[in-house]
N, C-alpha and C positions, 0 to 999 in steps of 0.2 A: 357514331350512331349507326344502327341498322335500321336502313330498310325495308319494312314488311308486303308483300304486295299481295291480297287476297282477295276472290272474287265479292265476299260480302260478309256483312258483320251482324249477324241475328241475334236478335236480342229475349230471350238466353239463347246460346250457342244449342238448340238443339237436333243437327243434323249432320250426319257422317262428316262431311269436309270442316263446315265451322265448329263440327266441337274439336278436330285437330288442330285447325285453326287458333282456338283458343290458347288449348292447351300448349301447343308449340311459340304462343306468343307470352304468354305467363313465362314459361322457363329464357328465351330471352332477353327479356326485361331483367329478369334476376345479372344480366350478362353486364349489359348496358341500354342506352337509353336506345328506346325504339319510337320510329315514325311508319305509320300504319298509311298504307293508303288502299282502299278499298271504293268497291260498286256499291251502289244502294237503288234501288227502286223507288222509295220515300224520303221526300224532301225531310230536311231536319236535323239535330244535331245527332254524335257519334251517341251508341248506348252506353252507357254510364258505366259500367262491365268492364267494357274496353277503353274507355277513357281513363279508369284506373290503374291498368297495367301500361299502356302505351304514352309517352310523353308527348308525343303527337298523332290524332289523329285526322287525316282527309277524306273526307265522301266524294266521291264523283256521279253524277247523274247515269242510269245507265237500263237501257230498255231491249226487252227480248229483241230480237231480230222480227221481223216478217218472213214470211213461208216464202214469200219473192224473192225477199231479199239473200237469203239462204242457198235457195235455188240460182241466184248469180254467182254468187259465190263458190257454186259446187260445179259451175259450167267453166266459168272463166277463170281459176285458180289453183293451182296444184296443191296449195295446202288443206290439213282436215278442215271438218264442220267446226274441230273444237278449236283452231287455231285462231278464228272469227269472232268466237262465241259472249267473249265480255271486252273487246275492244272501247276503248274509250278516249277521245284526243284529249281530254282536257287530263286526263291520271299521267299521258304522256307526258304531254306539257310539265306540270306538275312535278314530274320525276326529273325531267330535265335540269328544271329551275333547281331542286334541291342537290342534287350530283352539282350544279359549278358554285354552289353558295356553301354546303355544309360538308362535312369530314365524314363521308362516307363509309365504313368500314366493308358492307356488305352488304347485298342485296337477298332478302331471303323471298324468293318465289314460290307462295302454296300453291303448289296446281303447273299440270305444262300449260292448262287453260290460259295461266297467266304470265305464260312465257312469252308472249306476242309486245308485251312490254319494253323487254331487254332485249329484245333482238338487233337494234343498233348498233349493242356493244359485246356481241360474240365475238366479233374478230381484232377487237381491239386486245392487244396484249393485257394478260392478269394487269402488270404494274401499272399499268395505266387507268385502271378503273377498280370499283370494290371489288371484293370477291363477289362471284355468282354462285349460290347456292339453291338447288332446285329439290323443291319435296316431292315428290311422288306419290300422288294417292296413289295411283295404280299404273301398272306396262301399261299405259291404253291403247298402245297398237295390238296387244293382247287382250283386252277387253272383248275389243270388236273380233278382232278374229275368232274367237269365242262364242258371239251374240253370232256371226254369220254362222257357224255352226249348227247353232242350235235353228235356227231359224228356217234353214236352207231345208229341214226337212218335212217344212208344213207348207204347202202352196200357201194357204191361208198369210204366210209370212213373210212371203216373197220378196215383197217391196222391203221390208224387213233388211232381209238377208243380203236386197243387192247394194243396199245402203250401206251395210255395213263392210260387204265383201271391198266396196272402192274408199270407205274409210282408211279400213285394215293397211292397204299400200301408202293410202297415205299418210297415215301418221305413223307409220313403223318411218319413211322417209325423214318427216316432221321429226319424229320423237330425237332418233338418231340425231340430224342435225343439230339440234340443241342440247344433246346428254354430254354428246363429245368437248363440246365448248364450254360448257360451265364448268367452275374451278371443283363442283361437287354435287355430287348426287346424293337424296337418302329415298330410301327405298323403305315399305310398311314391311315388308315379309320378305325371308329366303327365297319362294320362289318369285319375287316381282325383280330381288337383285341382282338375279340370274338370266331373266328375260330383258334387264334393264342392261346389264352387262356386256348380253349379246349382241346391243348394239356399237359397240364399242366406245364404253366410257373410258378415258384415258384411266378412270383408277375403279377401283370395286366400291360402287356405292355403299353408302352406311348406312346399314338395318337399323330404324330407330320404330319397331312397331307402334299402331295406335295403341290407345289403352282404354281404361275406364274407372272412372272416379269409385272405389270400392266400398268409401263411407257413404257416397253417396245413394247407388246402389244397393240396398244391404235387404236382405229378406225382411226385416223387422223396421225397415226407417219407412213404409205405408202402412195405411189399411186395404187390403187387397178388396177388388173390385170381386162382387157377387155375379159371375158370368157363367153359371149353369157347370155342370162336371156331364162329361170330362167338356175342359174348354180347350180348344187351341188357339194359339197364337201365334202372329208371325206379321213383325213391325219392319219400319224403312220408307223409305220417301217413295211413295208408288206413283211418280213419274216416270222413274229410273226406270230404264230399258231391263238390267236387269232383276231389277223387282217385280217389274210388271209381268214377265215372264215366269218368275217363279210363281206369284202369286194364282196366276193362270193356269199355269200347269198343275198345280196344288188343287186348286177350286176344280177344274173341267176332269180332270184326269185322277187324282189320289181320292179327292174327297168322298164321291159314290161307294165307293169301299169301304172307306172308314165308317160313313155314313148309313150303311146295309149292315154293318156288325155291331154300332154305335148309334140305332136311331136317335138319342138324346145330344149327338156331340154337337158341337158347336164351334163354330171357326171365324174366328174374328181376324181381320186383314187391319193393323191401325198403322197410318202413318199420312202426312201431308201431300194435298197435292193428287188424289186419285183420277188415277187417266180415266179414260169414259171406257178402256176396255177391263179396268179393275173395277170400277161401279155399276157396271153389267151383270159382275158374277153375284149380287145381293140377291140376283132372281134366284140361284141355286140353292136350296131348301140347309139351312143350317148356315151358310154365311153371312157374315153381318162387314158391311164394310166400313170398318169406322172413321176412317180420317183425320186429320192432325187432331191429334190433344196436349193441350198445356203440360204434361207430365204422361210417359209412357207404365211410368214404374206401377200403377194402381192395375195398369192390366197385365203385365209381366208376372205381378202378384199373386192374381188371381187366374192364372193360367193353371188346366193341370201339366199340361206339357208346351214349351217352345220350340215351334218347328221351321227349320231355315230351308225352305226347298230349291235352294239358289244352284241353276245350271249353267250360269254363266256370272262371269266378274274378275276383280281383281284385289287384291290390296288384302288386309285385314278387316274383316265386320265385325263394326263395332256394336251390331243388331246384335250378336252372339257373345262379343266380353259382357255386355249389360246383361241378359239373359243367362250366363253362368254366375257374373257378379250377385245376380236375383235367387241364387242358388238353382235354379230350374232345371227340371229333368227337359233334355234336347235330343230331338232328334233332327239331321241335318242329312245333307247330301254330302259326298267327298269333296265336294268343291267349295261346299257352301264354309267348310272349316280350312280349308289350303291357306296353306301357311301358320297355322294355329298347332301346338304340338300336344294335342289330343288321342286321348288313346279311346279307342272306339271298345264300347262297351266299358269302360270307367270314367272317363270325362262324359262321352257325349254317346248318341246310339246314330252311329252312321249309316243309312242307308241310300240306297237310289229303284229307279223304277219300280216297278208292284212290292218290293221288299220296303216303303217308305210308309203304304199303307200298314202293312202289316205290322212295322213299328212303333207307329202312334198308334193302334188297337191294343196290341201288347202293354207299351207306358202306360197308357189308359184306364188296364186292368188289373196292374199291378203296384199300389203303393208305394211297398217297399222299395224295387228298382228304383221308382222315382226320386226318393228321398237319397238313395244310397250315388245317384248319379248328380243330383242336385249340389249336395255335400261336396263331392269329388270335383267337380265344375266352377263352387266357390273360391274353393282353397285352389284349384290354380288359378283364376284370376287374381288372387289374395297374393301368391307367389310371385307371378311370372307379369305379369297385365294391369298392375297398379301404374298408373301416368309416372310415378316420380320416377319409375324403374325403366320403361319403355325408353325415356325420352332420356337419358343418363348418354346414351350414344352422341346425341345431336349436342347435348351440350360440351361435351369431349372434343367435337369438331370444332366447335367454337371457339373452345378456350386454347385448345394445341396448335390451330392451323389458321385462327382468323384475327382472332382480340388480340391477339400476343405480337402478332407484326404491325398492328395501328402504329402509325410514328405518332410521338408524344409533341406534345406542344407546349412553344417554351420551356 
């Protein structure tokens, strides 16, 4: 059996980590049998989704932290904010019991969030224990380092920045400590495997990018949302430090631009969870913040253009395979696509600082481009960013380096 250990099981999988989540637990099961153990906020049994593919699934109770409680954390401990963040005694428990009762083969850990688990058994020898295999959304000693960046140069952000500047040390320490000791790493993108690398993982992590379901995705599987022309859009969990930044910096900074060449444009921000400083920018004449909806694709549809203004993050965005899958003419930041192998002005239209308005004014006013990058953006996620293709790496780890040394029985 493998062990699955992820922070939560949403039912349907629709946000950055759970829908990798998902997808990476589908292709396991195809492997062998999997037991799931995950956080939940709501009492109740596993979603029905997941109970499908996993032969076993455990909930564990499990509640935000307090702003106190954080704050001791952050005074009397050398490890990150993230190494705290979904701690749970009874999943331990739980893990324990199953590691001396069942045949183990491996432990698969989405998230280093949920590396705080297996910490026990880093230093116990591989044969002694399953394999450790660790996913990586993201370097996230490199996230932060990133988010201090950006941040350090607004007072306004301050607290921001030094947040994240005494992250940064600590979880490149954190990350490090735990890359080196698992039997394996995978990595979403070339440069995450390179910054993962740098810490010295005994082997070169395995690149298994995210992906995006293509059929499901498809220009023609809605009816697109009536959202005024030109409309922009630009989805993601707008908690997330780096959404909430782009979203900000897009709304306060690009929009009055686009908005003085574009009196009619319109910019819609959708996604769950908006912080009180993304529900702020609705005062800004043309934004509309919309907030989780049951299904993204009806405004993806109805977008003239998708715009990713992401200046900080990590990993692969899976906001931009869905939005090329949608066929959509994009305009992004250079970072907002790192790691995606895009070619700038065929796939996607890359810009940064006042050249981002200028680009969605541009897309805006021109059809044609749009149609001719949308096309170009489908067919390579068609190619390159179908799930069954992405994820072909992590099942090769499995089948070459994990399933094949289980001892058989009797």
């Amino acid at each position: 059996m493998i062990l699955f250990l992820t922070p939560e099981l949403p039912d349907p999988p629709n946000k950055g980590g759970s829908i990798r989540a998902f997808h990476v637990l589908r292709r396991l099961a195809r492997l062998a049998p999997v037991g799931v153990l995950a956080l939940t906020e709501r009492a109740g049994e596993p979603p029905a989704i997941w109970r499908s593919l996993a032969q076993e699934v455990f909930l564990f109770p499990w509640r935000p932290r307090s702003l106190r409680t954080r704050l001791r954390q952050l005074l009397l401990s050398s490890h990150p904010d993230l190494a705290f963040r979904y701690r749970a005694p009874a999943l331990l428990d739980a893990l324990k019991g199953l590691l001396s009762r069942r045949l183990i083969c491996a432990i698969h850990i989405e998230g280093l969030e949920m590396a705080w688990a297996v910490e026990d058994l880093l230093d116990c020898p591989p044969g002694t224990r399953p394999a450790l295999v660790l996913d990586e959304l993201n370097a996230e000693y490199r996230l932060q380092e990133r988010l201090f960046q950006t941040d350090r140069g607004d007072p306004r952000r301050w607290p921001g920045a030094l947040y994240s500047g005494i992250q940064t040390r600590r979880l490149r320490n954190y990350e490090a400590w735990i890359v080196r000791r698992v039997d394996r790493v995978i990595a979403v993108s070339e440069p995450d495997a390179r910054d993962l690398e740098a810490l010295g993982t005994a082997r070169p992590p395995v690149v298994a990018p995210n992906g995006v379901d293509t059929a499901f995705f498809h220009p023609e599987a809605v009816e697109p949302l009536p959202l005024g022309e030109p409309a922009f859009v630009f989805t993601g969990s707008m908690d997330y430090r780096p959404n909430v930044d782009a979203a900000r910096w897009l709304a306060e900074v690009i929009w009055p631009a686009v908005r003085s060449a574009l009196p009619e444009a319109r910019l819609y921000l959708v996604g769950r969870r908006p912080s009180r400083a993304v529900r702020q920018l609705q005062v800004i004449p043309g934004v509309h913040v919309v907030g989780e909806v049951p299904d993204v694709r009806p405004y993806l549809a109805g977008a003239t253009v998708y715009v990713a203004p992401l200046r900080a993050g990590g990993g692969t965005r899976l906001k931009i395979l869905e939005a090329m899958a949608m066929g959509k003419a994009i305009v992004s930041t250079p970072m907002g696509c790192d790691g995606l192998p895009v070619v700038d002005g065929k796939h996607v239209w890359l810009a940064d600082g006042e050249a981002f308005a200028a680009a969605m004014i541009a897309l805006a006013r021109d059809p044609s481009r749009r149609r001719a990058l949308g096309k170009a953006a489908r067919r390579l996620a068609v190619d390159r960013y179908d799930w069954e293709q992405t994820l072909a790496p992590l099942e090769t780890l499995y089948r070459t380096e994990i399933l094949e040394r289980v001892p058989r029985r009797g």
